[in-house]
N, C-alpha and C positions, 0 to 999 in steps of 0.2 A: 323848206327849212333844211339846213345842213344836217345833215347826218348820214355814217358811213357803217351804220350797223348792218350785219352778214358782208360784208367788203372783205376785210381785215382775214376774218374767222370764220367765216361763214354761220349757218344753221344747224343748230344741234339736231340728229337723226338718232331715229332709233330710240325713241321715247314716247310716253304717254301722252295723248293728250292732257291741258292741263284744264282746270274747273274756268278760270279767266278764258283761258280759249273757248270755251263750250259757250257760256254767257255772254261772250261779245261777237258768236258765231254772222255771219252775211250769208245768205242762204240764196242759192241760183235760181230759185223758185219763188222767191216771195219779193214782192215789188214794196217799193218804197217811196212814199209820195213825197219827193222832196227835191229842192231846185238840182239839177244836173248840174256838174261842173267838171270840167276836162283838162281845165289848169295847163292847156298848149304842150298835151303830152304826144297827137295824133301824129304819126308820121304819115301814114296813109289810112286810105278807106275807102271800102269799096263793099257791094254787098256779099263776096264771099269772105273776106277777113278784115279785121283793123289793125293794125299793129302801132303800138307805142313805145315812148323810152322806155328807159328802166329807170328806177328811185335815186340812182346816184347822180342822174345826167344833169340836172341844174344846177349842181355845185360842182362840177366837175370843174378838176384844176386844182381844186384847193389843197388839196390834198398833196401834190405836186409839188408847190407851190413851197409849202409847210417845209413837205423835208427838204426839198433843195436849199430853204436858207438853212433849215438846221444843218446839211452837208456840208454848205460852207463857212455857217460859225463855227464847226468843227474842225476842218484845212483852215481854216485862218488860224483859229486860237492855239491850234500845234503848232505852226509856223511861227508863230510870236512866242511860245514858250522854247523852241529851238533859238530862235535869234535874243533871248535875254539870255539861254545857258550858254551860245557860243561866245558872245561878248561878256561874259562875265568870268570867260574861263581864265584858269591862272592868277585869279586874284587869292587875298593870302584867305578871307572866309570861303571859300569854295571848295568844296568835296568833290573832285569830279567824280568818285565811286557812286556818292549819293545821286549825284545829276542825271549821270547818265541811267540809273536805276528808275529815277524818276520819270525821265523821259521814256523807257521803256512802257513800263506798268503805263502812264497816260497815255500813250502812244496806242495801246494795247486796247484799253479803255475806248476811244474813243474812235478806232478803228471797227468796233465792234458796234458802237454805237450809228455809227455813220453805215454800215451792214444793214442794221434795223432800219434805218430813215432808207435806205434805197429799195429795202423789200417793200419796206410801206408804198413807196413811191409807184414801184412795179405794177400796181395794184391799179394805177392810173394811165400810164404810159407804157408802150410794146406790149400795148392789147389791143380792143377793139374802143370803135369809138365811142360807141356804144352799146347798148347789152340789151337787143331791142324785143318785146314781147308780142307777138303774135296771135292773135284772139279769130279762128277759124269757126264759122257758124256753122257750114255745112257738114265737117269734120266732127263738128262739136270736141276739137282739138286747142288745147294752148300749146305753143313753141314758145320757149325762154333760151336766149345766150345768155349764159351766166357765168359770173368773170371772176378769173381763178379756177378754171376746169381746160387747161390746154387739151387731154385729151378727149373730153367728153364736153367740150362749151355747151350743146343743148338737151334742154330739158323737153321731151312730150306728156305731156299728160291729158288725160278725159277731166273734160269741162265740166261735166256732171259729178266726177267722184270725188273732185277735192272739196276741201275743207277750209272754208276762208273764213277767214277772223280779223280783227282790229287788234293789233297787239301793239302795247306801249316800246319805246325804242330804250334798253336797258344804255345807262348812264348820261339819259337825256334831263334827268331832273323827277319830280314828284309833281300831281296836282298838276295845275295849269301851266307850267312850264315841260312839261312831259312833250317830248315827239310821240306821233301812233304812225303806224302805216300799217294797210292793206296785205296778209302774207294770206299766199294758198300753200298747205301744204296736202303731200300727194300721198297719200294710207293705204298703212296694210288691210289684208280680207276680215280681220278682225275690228277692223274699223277705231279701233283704238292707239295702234303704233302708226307714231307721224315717220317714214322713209325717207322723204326729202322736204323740201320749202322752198319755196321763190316768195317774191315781194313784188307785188304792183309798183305801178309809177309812182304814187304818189306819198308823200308826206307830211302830216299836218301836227303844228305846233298850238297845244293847246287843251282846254279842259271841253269845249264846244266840239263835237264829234259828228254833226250833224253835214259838216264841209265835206267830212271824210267819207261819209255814208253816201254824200250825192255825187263822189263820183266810183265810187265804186257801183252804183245805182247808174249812172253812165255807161259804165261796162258791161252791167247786169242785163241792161236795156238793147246793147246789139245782141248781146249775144243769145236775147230769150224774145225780142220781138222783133227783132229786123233792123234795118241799118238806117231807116226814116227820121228819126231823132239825134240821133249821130250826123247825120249829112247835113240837118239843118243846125245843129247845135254847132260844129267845127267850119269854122272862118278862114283858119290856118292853120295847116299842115307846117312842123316843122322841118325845114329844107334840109335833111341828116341821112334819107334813105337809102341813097346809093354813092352818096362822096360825104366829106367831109365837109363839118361848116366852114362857111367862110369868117376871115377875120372880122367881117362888120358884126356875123351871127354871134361871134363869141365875147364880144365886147358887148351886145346891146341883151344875152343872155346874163352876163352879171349887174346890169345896170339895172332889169326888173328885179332881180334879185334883194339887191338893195333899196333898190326905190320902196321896196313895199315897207322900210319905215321910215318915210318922209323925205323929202330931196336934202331937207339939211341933214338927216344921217346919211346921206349918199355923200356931201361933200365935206362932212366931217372923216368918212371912212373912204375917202377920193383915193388916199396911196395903198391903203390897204387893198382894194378894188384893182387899183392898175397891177397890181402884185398879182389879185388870182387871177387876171386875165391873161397875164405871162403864163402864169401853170398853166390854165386853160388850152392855150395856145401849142406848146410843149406837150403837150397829153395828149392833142389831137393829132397834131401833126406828125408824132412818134407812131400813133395806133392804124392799124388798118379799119376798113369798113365791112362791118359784118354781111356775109353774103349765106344765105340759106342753102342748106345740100337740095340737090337737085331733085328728091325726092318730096321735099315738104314742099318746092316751088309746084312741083307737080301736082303738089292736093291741095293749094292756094290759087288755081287757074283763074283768071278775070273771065266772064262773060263778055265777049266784044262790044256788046247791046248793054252792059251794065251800066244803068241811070244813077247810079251812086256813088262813082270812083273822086275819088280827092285824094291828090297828093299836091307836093309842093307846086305844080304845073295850075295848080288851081288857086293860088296864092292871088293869080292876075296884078302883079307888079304891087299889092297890098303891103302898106310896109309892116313889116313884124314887129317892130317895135319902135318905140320915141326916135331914136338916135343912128 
């Protein structure tokens, strides 16, 4: 489900836990009998780490996408208000005092305006391609890129000390129209002040919570019994780990997107779609590929003998998707 909540603004630090966080706590230690689901977030996998996208990666584009037309209904509609003051000039109802005042102040307006739509933009493009989370069993370490931190991109934290919760996505709606997603955040010794927050991959649109529980129950499951459940559970790895997708990747990535309500909303929302596939495309091929400091590569070492490695190379020409 779309949504770009901590993108924008990030996470509020430096506060209380709240009573809603405590009651919708996911605890590293208590299993969950409930169907797994991984929702094609795995990049890789192997028995010393898994890593996944991050929460914004399946809508990515959109966002892009948004402000660039907003950039350009904005140069366009100055350029039409410049080209009705130029050809109107000199006529006997014309103020040029007022016009050109007018033009200014708009000008000003919408200069400012188009500022915002590119900061927005920024947010997606001339970064990484993705913001990918790293789940270390033997470290019993998490690694997050997190986007909007040029000089500090990643996060470390102990797998055992955070604090994960279901938390609703604020101005997603109410009740069953509500986003949730998965956030861990990383606490003070008092055990009460949240310091930072990351967000899991996943997000789920809905009153039914149970979707959300199993796969966070997914990640619960490597990182507290082993990697056996994950190797048979994940079919495909998404091809993102070390280059950027390809054009087919990024085209048949919004096409699941869409499909999931019904092919006739797919080809009722056909130009809308070819639109965020342009973002898409423009945001990837603007970003670079995130590459791990040579330290965490060094506590994420593969076993040569490792019976559990998948990455894209174990796709075996599987097509990832319909199209």
């Amino acid at each position: 489900m779309m949504d770009f909540t901590g993108l924008l603004l990030g996470y509020k630090k430096n506060r209380p836990l709240t009573d809603a966080e405590r009651k919708n706590q996911l605890k590293q230690k208590e299993r969950l009998e409930l169907p797994l689901n991984y929702d094609l977030c795995v990049t890789r996998l192997n028995s010393t780490f898994m890593e996944t996208v991050d929460r914004y990666y399946a809508w990515r584009g959109v966002l892009t996408m948004m402000m660039g037309v907003f950039i350009l209904l904005c140069g366009v509609g100055y350029m039409d208000l410049v080209w009705i003051t130029v050809t109107r000039w000199g006529q006997p109802d014309e103020n040029p005092e007022e016009a050109m005042l007018f033009l200014l102040v708009t000008g000003m307006i919408l200069l400012t305006s188009m500022g915002v739509y590119s900061w927005i933009a920024l947010k997606e493009t001339l970064t990484f391609t993705h913001f990918p989370i790293r789940l270390n069993r033997k470290t019993r370490k998490v690694y997050v890129f997190r986007p909007g931190r040029p000089g500090r991109p990643i996060l470390t934290a102990d797998w055992d000390k955070l604090f994960v919760t279901m938390t609703p996505c604020k101005g997603s709606g109410t009740g069953l129209n509500r986003n949730w997603d998965i956030r861990a955040h990383v606490m003070a010794d008092d055990g009460e002040t949240v310091l930072d927050t990351f967000a899991f991959d996943f997000v789920w649109h809905g009153g039914e919570l149970d979707v959300l529980r199993g796969h966070w129950e997914f990640l619960r499951r490597y990182m507290e019994d082993g990697p056996e459940q994950a190797h048979t559970l994940v079919d495909v790895c998404m091809p993102i780990a070390e280059h950027r997708e390809t054009l087919r990747c990024s085209f048949n990535r919004f096409y699941v997107n869409f499909l999931g309500g019904g092919l006739w909303l797919w080809y009722m929302l056909l130009p809308y779609w070819l639109l965020c596939v342009v973002g898409r495309i423009v945001s990837m091929w603007t970003s670079k590929v995130p590459v791990w400091p040579e330290h965490i590569q060094a506590e994420c070492r593969i076993e040569a003998d490792d019976p559990y490695v998948k990455d894209e190379r174990s796709n075996q020409k599987k097509e990832l998707y319909p199209i």
